[in-house]
FIRO-397785 format. One record per residue (C-alpha): residue in one letter; x, y, z. Coordinates in pm, 1 decimal. Layout:
% FIRO-397785
<site><type>a</type><east>X</east><north>Y</north><up>Z</up></site>
...
//
This chain:
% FIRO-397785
<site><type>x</type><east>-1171.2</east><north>-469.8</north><up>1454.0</up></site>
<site><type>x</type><east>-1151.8</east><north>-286.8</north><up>1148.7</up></site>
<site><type>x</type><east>-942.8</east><north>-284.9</north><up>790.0</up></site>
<site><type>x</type><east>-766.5</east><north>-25.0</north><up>669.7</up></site>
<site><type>x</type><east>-588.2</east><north>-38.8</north><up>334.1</up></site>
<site><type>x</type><east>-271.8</east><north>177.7</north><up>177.5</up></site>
<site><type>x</type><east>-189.8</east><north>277.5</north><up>-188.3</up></site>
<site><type>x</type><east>147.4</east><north>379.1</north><up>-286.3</up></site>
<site><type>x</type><east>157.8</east><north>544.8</north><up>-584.0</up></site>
<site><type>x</type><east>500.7</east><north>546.1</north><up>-745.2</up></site>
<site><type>x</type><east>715.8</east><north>647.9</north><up>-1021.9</up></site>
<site><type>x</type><east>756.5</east><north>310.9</north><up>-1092.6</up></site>
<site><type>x</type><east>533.3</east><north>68.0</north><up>-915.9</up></site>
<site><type>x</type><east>174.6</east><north>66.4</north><up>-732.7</up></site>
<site><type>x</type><east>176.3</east><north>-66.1</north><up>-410.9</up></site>
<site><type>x</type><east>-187.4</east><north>-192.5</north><up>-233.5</up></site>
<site><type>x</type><east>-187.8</east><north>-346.3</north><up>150.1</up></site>
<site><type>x</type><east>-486.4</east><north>-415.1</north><up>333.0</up></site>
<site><type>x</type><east>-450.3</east><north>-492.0</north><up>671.8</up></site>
<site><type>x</type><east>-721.2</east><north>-566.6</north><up>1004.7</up></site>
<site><type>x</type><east>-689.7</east><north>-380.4</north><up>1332.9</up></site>
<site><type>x</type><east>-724.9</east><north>-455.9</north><up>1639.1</up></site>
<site><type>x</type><east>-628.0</east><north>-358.9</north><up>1998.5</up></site>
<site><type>x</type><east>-604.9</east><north>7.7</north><up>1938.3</up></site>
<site><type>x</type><east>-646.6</east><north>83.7</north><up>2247.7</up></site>
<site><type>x</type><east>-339.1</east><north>-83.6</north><up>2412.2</up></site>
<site><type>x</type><east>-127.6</east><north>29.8</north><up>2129.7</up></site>
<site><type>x</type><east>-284.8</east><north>-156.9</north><up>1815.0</up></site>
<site><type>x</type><east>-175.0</east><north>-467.1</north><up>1617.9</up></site>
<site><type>x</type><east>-270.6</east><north>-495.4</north><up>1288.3</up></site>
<site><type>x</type><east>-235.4</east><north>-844.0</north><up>1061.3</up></site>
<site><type>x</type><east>-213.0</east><north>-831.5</north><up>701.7</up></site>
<site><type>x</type><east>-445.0</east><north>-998.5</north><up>501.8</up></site>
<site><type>x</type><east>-338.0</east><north>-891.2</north><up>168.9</up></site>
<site><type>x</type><east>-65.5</east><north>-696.7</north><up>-47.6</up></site>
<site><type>x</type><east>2.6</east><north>-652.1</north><up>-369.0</up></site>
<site><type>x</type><east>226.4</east><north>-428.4</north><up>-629.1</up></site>
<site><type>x</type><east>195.4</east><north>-384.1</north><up>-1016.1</up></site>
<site><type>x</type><east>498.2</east><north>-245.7</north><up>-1195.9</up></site>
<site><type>x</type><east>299.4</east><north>45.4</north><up>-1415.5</up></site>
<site><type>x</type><east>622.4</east><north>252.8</north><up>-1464.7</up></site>
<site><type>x</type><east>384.5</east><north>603.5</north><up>-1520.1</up></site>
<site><type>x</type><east>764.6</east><north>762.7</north><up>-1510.5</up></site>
<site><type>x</type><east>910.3</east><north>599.8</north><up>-1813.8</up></site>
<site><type>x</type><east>998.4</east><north>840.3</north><up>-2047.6</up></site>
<site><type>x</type><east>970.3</east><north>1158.7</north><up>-1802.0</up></site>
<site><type>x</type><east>1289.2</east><north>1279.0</north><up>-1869.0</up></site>
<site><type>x</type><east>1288.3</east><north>1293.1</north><up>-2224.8</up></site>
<site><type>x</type><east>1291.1</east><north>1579.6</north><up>-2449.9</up></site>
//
């Protein structure tokens, strides 16, 4: 088994999941063990002159 973890970086929001492998050799399941998402809205204002 092994975790893996993903970071979405958005306009908007920040996304985090970390999740535990296992099985990859018959095709892999994976079970989450924990996700998260901050609103940090790095785009407000982009559009502005």
């Amino acid at each position: 088994m092994s975790r893996v973890a993903a970071i979405d970086c958005g306009t908007n929001s920040i996304r985090l999941l970390i999740a535990e492998i296992s099985g990859a050799e018959s095709g892999g399941n994976f079970r989450e063990l924990y996700r998260t998402m901050e609103i940090v809205r790095l785009g407000q204002g982009v559009d502005k002159n």
